[in-house]
Structures are given as C-alpha cells and as structure tokens.
Backbone as XML, in Angstrom:
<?xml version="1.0"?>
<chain id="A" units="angstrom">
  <residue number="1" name="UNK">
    <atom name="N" x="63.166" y="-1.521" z="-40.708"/>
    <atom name="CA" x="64.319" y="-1.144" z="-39.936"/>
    <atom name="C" x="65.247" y="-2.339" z="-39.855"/>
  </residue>
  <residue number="2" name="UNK">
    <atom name="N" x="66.018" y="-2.092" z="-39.888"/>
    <atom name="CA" x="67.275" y="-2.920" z="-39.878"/>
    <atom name="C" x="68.039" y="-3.066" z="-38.349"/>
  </residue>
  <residue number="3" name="UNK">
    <atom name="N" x="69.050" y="-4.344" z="-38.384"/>
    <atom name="CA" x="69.056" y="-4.779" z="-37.134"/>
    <atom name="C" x="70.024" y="-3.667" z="-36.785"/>
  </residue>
  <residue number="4" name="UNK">
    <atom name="N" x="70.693" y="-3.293" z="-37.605"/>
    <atom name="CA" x="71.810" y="-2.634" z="-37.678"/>
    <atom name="C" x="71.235" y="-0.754" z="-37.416"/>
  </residue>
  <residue number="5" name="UNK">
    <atom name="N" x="70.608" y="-0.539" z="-37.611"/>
    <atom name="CA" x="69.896" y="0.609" z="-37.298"/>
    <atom name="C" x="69.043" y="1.726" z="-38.253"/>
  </residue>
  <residue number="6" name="UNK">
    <atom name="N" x="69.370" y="1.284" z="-39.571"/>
    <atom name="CA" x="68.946" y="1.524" z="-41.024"/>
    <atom name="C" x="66.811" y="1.808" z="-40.910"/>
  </residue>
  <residue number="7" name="UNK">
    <atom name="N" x="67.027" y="2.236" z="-41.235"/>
    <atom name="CA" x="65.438" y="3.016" z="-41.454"/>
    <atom name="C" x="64.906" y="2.843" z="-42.730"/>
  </residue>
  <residue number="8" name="UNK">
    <atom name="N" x="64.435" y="2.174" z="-43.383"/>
    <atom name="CA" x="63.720" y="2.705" z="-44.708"/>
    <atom name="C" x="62.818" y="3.291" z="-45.481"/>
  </residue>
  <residue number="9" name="UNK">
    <atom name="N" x="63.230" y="4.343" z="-45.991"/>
    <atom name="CA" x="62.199" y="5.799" z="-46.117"/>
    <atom name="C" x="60.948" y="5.267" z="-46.437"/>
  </residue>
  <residue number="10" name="UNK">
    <atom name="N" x="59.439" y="6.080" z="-46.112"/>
    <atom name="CA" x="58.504" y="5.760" z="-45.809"/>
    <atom name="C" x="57.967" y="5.394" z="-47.633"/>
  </residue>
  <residue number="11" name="UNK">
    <atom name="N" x="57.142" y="4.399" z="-47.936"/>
    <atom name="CA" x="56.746" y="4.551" z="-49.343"/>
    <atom name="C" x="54.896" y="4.951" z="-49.107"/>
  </residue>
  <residue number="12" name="UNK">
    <atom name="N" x="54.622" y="5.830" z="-49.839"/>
    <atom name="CA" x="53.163" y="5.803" z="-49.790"/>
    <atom name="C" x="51.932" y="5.828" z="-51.030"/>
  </residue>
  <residue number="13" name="UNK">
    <atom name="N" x="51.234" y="4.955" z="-50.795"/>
    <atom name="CA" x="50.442" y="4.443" z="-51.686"/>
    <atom name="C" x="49.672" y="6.019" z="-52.349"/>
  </residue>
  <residue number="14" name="UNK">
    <atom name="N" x="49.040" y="5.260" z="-53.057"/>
    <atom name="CA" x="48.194" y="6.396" z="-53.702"/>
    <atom name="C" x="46.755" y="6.309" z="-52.789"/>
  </residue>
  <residue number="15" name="UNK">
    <atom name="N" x="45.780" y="8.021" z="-52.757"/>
    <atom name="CA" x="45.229" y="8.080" z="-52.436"/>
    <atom name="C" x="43.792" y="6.762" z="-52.700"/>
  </residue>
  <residue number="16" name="UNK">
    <atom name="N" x="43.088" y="5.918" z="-51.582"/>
    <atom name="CA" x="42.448" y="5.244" z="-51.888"/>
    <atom name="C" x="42.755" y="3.827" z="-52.667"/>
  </residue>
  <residue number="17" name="UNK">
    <atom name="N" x="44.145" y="3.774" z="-53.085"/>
    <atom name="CA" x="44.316" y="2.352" z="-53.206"/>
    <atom name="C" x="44.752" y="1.508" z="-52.188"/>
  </residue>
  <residue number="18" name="UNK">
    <atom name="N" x="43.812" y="-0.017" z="-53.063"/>
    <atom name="CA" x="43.815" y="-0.994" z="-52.205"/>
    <atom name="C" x="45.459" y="-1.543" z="-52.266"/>
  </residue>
  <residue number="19" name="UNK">
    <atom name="N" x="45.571" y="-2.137" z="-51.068"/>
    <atom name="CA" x="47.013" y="-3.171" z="-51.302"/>
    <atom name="C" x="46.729" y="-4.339" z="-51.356"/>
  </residue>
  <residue number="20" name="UNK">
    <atom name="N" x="46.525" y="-4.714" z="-52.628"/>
    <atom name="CA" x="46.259" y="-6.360" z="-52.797"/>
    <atom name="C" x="47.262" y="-7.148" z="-53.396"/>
  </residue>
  <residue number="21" name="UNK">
    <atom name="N" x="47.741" y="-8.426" z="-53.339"/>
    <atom name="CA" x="48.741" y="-8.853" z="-53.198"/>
    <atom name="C" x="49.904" y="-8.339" z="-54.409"/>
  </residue>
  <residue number="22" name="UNK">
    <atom name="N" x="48.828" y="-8.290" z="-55.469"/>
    <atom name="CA" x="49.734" y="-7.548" z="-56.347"/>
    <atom name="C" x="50.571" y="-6.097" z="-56.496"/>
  </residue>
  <residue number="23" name="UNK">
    <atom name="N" x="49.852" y="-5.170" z="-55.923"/>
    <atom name="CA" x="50.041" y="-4.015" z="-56.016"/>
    <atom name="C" x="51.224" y="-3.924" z="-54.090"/>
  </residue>
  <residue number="24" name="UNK">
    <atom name="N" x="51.361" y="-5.200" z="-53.395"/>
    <atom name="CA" x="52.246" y="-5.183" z="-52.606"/>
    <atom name="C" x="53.456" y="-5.809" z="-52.998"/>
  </residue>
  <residue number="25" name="UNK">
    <atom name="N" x="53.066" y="-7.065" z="-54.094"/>
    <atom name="CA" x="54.270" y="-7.865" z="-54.484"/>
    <atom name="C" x="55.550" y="-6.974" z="-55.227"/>
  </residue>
  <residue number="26" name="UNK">
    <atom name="N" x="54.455" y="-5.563" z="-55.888"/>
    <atom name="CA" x="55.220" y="-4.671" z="-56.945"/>
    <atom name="C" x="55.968" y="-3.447" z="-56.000"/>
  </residue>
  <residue number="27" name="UNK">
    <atom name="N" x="55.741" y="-3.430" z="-54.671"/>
    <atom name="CA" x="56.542" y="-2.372" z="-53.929"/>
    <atom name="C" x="57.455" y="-3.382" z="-53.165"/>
  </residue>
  <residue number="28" name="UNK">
    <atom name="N" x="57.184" y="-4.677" z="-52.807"/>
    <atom name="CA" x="58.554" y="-5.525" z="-52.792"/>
    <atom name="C" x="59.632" y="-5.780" z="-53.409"/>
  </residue>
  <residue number="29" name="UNK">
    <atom name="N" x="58.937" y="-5.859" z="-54.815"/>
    <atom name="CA" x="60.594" y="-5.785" z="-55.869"/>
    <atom name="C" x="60.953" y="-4.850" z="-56.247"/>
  </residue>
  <residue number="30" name="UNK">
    <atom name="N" x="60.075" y="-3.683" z="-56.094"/>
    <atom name="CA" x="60.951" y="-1.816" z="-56.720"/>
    <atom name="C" x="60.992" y="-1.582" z="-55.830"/>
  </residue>
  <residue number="31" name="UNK">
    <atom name="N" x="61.281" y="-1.881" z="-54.539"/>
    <atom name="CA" x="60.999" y="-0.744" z="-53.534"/>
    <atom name="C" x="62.122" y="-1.371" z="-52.415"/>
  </residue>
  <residue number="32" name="UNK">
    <atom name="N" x="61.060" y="-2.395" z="-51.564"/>
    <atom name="CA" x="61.631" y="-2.962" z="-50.644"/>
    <atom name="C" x="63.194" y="-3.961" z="-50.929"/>
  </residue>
  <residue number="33" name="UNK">
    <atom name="N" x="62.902" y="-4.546" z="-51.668"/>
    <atom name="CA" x="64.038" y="-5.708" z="-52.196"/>
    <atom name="C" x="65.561" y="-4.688" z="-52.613"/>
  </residue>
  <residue number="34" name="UNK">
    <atom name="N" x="65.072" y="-3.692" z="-53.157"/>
    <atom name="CA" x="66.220" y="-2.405" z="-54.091"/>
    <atom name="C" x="66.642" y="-2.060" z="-52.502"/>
  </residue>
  <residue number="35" name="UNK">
    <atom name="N" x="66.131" y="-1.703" z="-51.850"/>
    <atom name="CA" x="66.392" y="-0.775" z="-50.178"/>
    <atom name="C" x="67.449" y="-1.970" z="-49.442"/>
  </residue>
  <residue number="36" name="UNK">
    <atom name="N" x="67.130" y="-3.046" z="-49.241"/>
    <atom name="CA" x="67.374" y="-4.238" z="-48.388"/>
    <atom name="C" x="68.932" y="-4.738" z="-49.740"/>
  </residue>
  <residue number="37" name="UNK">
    <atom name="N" x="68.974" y="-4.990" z="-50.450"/>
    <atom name="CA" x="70.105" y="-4.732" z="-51.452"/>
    <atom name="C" x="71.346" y="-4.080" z="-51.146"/>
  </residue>
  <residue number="38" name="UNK">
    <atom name="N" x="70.668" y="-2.562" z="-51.067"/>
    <atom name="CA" x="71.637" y="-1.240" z="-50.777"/>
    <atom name="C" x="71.896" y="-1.489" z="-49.286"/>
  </residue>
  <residue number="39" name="UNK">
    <atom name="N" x="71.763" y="-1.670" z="-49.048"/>
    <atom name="CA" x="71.805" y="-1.582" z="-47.018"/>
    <atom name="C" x="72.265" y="-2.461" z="-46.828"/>
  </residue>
  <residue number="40" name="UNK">
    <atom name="N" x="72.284" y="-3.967" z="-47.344"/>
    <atom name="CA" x="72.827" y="-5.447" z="-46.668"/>
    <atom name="C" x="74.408" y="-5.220" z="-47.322"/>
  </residue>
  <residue number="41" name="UNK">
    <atom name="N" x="74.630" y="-4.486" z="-48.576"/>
    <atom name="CA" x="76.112" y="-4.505" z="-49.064"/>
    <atom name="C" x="76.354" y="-6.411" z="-49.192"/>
  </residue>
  <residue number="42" name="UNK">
    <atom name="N" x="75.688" y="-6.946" z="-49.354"/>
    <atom name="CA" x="76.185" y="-8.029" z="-49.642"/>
    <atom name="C" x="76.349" y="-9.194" z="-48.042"/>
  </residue>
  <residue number="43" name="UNK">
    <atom name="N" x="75.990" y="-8.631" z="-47.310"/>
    <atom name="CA" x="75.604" y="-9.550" z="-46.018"/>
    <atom name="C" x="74.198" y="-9.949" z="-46.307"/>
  </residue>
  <residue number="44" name="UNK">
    <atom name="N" x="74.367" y="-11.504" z="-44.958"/>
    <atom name="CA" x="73.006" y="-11.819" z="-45.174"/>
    <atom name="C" x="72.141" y="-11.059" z="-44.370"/>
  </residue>
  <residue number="45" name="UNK">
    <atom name="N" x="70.211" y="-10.878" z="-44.904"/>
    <atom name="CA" x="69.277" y="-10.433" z="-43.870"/>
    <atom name="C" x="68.612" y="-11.283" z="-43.629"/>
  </residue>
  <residue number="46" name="UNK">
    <atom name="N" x="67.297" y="-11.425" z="-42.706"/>
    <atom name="CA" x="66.530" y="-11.600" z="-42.803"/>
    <atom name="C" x="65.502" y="-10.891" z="-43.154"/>
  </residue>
  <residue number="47" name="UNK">
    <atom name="N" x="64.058" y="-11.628" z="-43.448"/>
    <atom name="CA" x="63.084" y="-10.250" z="-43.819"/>
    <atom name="C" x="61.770" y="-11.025" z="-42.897"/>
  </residue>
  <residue number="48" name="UNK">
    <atom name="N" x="60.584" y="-10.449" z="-42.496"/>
    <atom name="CA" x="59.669" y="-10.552" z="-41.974"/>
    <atom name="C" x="58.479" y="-9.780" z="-41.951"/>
  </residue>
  <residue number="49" name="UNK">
    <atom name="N" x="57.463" y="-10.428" z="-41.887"/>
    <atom name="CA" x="56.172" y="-9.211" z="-42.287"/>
    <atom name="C" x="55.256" y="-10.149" z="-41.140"/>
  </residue>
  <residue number="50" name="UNK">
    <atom name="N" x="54.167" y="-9.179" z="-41.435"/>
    <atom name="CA" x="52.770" y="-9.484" z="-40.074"/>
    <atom name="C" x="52.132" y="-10.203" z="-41.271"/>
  </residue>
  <residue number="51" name="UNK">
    <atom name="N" x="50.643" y="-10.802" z="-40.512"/>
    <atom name="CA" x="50.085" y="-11.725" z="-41.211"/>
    <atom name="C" x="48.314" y="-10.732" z="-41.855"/>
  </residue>
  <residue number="52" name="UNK">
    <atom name="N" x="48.806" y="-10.196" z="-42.632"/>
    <atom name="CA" x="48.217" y="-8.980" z="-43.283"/>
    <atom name="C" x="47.751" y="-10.252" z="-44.755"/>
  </residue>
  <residue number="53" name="UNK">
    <atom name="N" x="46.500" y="-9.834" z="-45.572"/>
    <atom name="CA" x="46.306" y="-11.013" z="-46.372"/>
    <atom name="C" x="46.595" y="-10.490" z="-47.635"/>
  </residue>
  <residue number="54" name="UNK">
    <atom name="N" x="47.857" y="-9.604" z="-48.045"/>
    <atom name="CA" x="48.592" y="-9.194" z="-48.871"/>
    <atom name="C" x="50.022" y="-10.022" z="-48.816"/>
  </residue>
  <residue number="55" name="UNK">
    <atom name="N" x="50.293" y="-9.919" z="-47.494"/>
    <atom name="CA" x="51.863" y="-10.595" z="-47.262"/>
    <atom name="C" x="51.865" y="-12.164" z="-47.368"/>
  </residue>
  <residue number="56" name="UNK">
    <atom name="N" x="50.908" y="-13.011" z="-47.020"/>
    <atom name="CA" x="50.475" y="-13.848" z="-47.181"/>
    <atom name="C" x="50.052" y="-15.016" z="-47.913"/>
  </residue>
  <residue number="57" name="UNK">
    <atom name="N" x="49.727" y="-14.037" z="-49.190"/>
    <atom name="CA" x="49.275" y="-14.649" z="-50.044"/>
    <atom name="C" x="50.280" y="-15.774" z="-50.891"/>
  </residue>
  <residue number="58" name="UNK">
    <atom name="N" x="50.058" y="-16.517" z="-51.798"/>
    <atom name="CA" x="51.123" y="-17.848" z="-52.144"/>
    <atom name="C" x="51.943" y="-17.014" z="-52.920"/>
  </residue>
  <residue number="59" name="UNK">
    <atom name="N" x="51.473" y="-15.964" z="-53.759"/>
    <atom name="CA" x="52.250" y="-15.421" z="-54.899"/>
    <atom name="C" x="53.133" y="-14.469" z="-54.047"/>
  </residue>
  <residue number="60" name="UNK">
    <atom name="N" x="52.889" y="-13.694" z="-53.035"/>
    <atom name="CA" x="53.860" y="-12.908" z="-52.271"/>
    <atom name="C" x="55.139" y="-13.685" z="-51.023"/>
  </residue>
  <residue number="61" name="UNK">
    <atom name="N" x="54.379" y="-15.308" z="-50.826"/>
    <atom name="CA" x="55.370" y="-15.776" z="-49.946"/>
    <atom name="C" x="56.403" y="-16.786" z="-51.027"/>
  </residue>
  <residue number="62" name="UNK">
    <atom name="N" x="55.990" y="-17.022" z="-52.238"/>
    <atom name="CA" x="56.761" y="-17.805" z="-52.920"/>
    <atom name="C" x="57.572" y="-16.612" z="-53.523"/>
  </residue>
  <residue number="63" name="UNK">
    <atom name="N" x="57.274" y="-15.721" z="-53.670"/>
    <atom name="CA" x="58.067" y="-14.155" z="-54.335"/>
    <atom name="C" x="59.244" y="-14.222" z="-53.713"/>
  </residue>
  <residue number="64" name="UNK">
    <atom name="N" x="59.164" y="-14.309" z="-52.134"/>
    <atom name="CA" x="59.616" y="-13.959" z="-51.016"/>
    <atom name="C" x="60.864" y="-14.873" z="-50.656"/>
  </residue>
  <residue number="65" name="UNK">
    <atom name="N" x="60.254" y="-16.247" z="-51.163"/>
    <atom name="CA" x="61.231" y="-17.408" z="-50.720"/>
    <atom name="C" x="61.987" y="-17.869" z="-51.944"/>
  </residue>
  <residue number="66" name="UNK">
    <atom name="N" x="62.174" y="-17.040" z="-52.924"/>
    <atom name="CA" x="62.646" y="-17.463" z="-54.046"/>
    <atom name="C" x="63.328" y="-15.979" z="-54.526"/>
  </residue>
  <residue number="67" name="UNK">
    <atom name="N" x="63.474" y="-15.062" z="-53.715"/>
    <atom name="CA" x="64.193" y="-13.230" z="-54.120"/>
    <atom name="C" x="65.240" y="-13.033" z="-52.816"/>
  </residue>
  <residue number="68" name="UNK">
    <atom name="N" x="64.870" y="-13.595" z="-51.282"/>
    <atom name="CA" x="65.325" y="-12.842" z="-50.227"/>
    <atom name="C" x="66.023" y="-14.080" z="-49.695"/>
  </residue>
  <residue number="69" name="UNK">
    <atom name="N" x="66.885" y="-13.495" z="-49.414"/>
    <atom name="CA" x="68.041" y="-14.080" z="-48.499"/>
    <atom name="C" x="67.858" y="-15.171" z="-47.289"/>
  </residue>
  <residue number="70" name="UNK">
    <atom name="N" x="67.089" y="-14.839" z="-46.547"/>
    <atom name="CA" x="66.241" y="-15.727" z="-45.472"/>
    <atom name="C" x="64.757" y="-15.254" z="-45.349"/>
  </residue>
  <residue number="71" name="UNK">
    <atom name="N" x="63.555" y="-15.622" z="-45.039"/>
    <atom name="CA" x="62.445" y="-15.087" z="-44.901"/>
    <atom name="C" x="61.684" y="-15.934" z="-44.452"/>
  </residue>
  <residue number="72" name="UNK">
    <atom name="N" x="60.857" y="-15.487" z="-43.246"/>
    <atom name="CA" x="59.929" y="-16.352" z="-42.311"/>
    <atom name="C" x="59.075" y="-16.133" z="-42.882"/>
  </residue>
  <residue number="73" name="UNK">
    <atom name="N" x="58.566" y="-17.003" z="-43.593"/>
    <atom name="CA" x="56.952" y="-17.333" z="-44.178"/>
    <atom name="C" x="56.241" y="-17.888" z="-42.974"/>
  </residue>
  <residue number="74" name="UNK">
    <atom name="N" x="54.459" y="-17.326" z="-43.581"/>
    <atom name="CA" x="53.470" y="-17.306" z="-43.043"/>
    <atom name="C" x="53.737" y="-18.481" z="-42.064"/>
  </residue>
  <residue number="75" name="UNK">
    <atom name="N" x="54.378" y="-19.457" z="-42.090"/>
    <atom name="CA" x="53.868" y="-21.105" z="-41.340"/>
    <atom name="C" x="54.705" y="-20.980" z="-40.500"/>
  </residue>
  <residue number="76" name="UNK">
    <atom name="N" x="55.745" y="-19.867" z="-40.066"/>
    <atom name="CA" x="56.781" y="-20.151" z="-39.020"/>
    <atom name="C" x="56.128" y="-19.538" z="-37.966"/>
  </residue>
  <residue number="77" name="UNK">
    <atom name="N" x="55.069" y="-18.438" z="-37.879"/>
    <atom name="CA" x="54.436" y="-17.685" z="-37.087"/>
    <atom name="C" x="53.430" y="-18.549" z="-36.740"/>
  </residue>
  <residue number="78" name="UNK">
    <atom name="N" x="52.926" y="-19.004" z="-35.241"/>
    <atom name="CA" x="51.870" y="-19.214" z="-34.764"/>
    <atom name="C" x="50.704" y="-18.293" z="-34.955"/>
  </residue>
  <residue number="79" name="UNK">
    <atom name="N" x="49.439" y="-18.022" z="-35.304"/>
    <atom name="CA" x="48.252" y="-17.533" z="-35.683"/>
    <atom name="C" x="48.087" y="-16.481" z="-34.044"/>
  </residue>
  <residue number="80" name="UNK">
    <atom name="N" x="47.954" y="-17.694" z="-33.082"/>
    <atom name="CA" x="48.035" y="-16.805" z="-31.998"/>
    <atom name="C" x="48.641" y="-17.808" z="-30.725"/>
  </residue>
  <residue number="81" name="UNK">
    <atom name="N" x="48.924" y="-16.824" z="-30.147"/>
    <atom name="CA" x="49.866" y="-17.928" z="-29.261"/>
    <atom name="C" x="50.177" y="-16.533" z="-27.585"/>
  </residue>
  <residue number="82" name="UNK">
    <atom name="N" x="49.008" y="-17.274" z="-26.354"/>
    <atom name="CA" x="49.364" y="-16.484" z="-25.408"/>
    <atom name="C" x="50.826" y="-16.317" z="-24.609"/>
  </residue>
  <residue number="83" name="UNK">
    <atom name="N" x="51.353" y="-17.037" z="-25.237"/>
    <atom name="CA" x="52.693" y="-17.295" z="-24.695"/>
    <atom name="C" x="53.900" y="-15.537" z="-25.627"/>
  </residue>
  <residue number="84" name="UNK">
    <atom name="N" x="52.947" y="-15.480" z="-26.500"/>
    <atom name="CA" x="53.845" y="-14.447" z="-27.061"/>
    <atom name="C" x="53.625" y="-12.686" z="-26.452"/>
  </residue>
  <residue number="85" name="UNK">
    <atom name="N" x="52.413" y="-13.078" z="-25.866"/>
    <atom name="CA" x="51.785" y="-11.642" z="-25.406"/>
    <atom name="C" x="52.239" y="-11.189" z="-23.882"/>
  </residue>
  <residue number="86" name="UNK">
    <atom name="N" x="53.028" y="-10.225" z="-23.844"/>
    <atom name="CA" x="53.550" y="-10.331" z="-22.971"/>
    <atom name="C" x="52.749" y="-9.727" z="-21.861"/>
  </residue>
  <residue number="87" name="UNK">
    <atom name="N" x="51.090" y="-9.059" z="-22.509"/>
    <atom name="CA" x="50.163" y="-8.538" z="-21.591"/>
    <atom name="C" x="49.415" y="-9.549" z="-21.011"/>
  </residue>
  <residue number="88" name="UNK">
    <atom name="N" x="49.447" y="-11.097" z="-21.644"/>
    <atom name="CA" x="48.712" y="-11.999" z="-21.288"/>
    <atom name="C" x="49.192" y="-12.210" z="-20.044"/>
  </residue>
  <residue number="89" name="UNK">
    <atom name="N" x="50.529" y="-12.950" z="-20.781"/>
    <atom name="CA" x="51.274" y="-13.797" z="-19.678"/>
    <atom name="C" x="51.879" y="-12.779" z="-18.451"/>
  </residue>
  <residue number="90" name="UNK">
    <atom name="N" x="51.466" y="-13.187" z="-17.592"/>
    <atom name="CA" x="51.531" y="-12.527" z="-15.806"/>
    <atom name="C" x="53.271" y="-12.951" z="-15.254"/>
  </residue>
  <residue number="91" name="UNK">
    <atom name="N" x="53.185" y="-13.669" z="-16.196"/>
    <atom name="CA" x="55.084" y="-14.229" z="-15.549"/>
    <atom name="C" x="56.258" y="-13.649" z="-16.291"/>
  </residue>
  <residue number="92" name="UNK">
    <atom name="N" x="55.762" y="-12.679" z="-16.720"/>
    <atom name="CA" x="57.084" y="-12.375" z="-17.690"/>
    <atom name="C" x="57.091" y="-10.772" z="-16.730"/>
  </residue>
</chain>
C-alpha cells in the first residue's frame, strides 16, 4: 500500500511453494518493482519489508539497494525493541 492510498493487487504463489529468496527476489522484479514504477509516475518511494528470511537475505537486500529508490534494509530495523510495542510500553 502506498502512502498515497494505492493498493497492490494481491499476487499468489503456487499451491505448496516455498518462498525462498529466489523465488521472492523474482516477484520483486516482475511484480512488485513493475507495480511501484506504475504508481510512483516518477516520484520518489520508499519500500520496506518485515524481517522474513526471504527479504533478508544478501541477494534480496543488495537487489533492493541497487533497483529501488530508497529502501530500509535489514540493519535499519532493530531485531526487537520494547520501545516499539505499543502493548509493552504502558506510557504510550
């Protein structure tokens, strides 16, 4: 989803396949990257993913930092951090 309000239609794997970095790196560049293209019209995005050990991997974050416009790789995200949970923390 986009900041702007853009949705991007659902893609779905085949029955029983795995998503391993490869078979995610290949719905990033036909899929996701083509969508984020059409929709940015030429503005900048950002892009962001969870720490899933597909998204992660060196070949999907160097993909990532060398195709997309801005992109928070794995090292900008703290692993875990109670300060982010807003069920933890009692003060928010």
């Amino acid at each position: 989803m986009s900041s702007e309000g853009d949705i991007m239609p659902p893609h779905f794997f085949a029955k029983g396949q795995n998503v391993n970095k490869e078979v995610y790196l290949d719905v990033m560049q036909t899929v996701v990257k083509a969508w984020m293209t059409q929709i940015a019209t030429g503005r900048p995005y950002l892009y962001q993913q969870d720490g899933a050990p597909a998204h992660t991997s060196n070949l999907v974050q160097n993909w990532c930092l060398e195709n997309l416009d801005m992109f928070w790789s794995k090292e900008f995200w703290p692993p875990s951090s109670p300060d982010l949970n807003l069920f933890f923390n009692k003060k928010l």
